[in-house]
N, C-alpha and C positions, 0 to 999 in steps of 0.2 A: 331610438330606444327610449322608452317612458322611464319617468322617474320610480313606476311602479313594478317595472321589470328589474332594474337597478336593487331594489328593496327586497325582492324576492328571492335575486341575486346572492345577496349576502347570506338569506336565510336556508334556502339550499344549496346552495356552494358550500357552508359549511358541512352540512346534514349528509350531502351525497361523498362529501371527501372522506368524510370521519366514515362512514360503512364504507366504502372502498379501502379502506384502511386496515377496519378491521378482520374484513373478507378474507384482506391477502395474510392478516397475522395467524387466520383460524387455518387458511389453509397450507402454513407452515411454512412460507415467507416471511423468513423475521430481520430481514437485511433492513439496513435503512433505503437502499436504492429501491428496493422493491416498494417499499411503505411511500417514498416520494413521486412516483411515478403513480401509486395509487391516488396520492391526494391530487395531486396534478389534475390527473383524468376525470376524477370526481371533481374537480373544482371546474373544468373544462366543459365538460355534461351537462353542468347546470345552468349553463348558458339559453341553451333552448329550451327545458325545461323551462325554465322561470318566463322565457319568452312564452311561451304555447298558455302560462298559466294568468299570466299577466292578461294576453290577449282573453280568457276565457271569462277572466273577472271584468274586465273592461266591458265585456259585452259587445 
């Protein structure tokens, strides 16, 4: 894993956890288990994402 996958990492792991968050408050999920499991999975997600993007910018 590149250092530039790791950096992208941060920047969407956050970005995908916070809307996975908010998704579940719009759709009337106001539990905290609900909200943890949202960031969770958004913070999870963003692992291949920032991979796929990493690789796209590396060329």
């Amino acid at each position: 894993m590149s250092p530039l996958t790791l950096i992208l990492h941060i920047f969407l792991g956050s970005t995908l956890a916070g809307s996975a968050v908010i998704a579940v408050l719009v759709l009337g999920f106001a539990s905290w288990t609900a909200m943890l499991i949202a960031a969770v999975a958004g913070f999870v997600a963003a692992f291949p994402v920032s991979y796929m993007v990493s690789r796209k910018l590396e060329g």
